[in-house]
N, C-alpha and C positions, 0 to 999 in steps of 0.2 A: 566795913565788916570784914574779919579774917576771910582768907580762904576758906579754911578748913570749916566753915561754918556756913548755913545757908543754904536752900533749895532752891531749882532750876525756876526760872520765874514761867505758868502758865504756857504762856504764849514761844517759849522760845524753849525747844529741841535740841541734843544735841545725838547723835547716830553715828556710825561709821560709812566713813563715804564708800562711795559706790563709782565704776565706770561714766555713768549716766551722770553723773554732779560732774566733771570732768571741765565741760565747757564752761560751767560756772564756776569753780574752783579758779581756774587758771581767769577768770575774767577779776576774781576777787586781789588775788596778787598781781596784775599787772594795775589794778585800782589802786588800790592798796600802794604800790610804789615796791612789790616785792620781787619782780619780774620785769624791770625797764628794760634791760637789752640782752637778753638769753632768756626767754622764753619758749616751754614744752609748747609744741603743736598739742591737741586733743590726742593724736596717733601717740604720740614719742609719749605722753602725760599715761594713758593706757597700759602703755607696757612695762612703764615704772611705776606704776601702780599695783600690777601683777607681779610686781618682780620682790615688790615688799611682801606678799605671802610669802616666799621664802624664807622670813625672818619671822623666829616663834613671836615675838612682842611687839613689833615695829604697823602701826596704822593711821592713818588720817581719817580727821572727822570733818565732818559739818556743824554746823549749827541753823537751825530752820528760825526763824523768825516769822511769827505769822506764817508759815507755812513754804514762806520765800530763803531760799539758801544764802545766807547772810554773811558768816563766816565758815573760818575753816582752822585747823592744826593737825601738828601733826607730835606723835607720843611714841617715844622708844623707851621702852620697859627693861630694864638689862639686868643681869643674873652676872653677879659679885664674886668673884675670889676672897677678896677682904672683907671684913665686917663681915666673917663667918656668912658668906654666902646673901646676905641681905640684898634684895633688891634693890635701886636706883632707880629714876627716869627722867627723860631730857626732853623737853616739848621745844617745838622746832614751826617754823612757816605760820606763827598766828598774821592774821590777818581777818578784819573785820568788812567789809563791805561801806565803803565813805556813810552812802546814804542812812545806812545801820548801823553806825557810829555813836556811840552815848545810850543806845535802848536797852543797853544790860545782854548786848550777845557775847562780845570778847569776854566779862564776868563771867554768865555761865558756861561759856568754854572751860576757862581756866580752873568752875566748877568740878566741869566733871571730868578734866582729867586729873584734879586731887582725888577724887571718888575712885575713878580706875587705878592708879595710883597706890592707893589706900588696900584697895580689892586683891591688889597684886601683890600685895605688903612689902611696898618699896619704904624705907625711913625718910629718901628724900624725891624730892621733883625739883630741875635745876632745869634754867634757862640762860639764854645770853641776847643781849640787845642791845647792838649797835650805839653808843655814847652820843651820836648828833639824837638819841631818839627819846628828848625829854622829856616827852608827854607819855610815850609809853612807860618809862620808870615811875613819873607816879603811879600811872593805870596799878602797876605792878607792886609797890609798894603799899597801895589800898588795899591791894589784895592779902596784905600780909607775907609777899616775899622780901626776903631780907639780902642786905647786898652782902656777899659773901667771898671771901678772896679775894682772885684775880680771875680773868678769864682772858686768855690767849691763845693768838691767831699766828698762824703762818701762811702765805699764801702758799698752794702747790699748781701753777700753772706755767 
């Protein structure tokens, strides 16, 4: 089924995270394989948490699963010079939860931030994922993202 198509399923939430999801967020990416050797303390995750209120569009969500914090993402919204001002947005840190892997949470993640997305009236939502990461390009593909250009990295450290 497209993206752009389809409701949240019943059982599974998605929200804006909170200080309090914190310890579970950061347990979700160090699961996950997104956080192996530079991981936020719950302190340090906190204050960069706070620090994204300073950006009008920039937020991470959850996703509840039966009521259990399952996944997570995160959605920068951004305001255009070209394309006569038209919005954009970049989702960034999904990550599913192992044991809540296949239950349709990363789908309605991906749901709703087409929906916010959409709300914002950005033309597009653009992602990037890692080339060892084959399973997640299908995931991504089902969803109706399409592979587009190139996407290039520099380190800066």
């Amino acid at each position: 089924m497209p993206l752009h198509s389809g409701e949240l399923p019943r059982e599974i939430a998605v929200r804006e995270a909170t200080a309090e999801d914190l310890p579970a967020i950061l347990a979700i990416y160090r699961d996950a394989g997104l956080d192996i050797d530079a991981a936020f303390s719950v302190e340090e995750a906190a204050a960069h948490l706070a620090a994204f209120r300073a950006y009008p569009n920039y937020r991470v969500f959850v996703a509840l699963h039966n009521q259990e914090l399952a996944g997570t993402y995160a959605l920068l919204v951004m305001d255009n010079l070209a394309k006569r001002g038209r919005r954009s947005a970049v989702v960034e840190d999904v990550a599913v939860a192992p044991d809540h892997q296949g239950s349709g949470v990363g789908r309605a993640m991906m749901l709703h931030a087409m929906a916010q997305c959409r709300e914002a009236g950005c033309y597009k939502l653009t992602l990037s994922s890692n080339l060892r990461r084959t399973g997640a390009h299908r995931f991504y593909r089902a969803l109706g993202f399409e592979r587009h250009g190139y996407s290039y990295l520099v380190p800066i450290e």
